[in-house]
N, C-alpha and C positions, 0 to 999 in steps of 0.2 A: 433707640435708634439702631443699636448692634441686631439687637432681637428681631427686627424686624428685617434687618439686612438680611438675616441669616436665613429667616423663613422666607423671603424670597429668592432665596439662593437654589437655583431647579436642582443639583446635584444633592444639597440637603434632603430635596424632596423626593428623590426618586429612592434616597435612602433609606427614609424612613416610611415611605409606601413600601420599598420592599420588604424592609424587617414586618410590616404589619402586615404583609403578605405571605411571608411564609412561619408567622405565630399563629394567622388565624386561618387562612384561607385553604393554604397549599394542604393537598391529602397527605402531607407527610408533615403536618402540624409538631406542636410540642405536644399539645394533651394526646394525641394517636399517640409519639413516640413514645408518650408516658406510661401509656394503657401497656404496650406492646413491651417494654420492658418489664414491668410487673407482671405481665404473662409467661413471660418468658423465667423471670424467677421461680412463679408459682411450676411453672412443666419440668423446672430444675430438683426443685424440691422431689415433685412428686416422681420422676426418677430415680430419684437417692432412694425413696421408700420403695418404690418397686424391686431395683435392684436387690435390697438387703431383702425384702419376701423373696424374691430367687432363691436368692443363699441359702435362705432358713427350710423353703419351700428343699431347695437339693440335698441336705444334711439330713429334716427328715425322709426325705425316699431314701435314701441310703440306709439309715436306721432301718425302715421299716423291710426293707430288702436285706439286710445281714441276721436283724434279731427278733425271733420268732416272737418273744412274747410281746414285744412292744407292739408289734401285727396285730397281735392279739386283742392287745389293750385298745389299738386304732381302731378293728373293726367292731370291738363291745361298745365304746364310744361315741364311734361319730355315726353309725349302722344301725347299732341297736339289735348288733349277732347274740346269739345265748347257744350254749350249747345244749345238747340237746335237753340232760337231767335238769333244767334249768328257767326260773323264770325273770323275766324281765318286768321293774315296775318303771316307770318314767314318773318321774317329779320336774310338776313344771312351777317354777315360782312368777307372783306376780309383782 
């Protein structure tokens, strides 16, 4: 008898229409705010990693801007420079 009192009770009902309205319905759901949080962690992350590539990114230019040989070593490397008496083999592994 209580049970049934209550679910005829219209303020119950407009209650829990609206909780079931803004769990499933409303564009600002719980699964949306759920996505958009774990978005949001994930651009967090991926900021911390970029930020420190800056760092490392600005420490070597500076290297490479003070100390000749490390130049050196950059452009033999990552260019594939030889000087002139000089030849170059490339090993590629698979």
């Amino acid at each position: 008898m209580l049970i049934l009192k209550i679910l005829k009770n219209k303020y119950f009902l407009v209650i829990i229409g609206l909780i079931v309205w803004l769990l499933y319905f409303d564009k600002n759901d719980v699964f949306t705010q759920f996505d958009l949080v774990s978005k949001c962690n994930k651009l967090n992350t991926e900021k911390e990693y970029y930020i420190a590539e800056i760092e490392n990114n600005k420490k070597e230019i500076l290297e490479l801007q003070t100390n000749k040989e490390s130049l050196e070593t950059f452009a033999r490397e990552k260019y594939l420079m030889k000087r002139d008496n000089e030849d170059v083999f490339v090993l590629v592994q698979k």
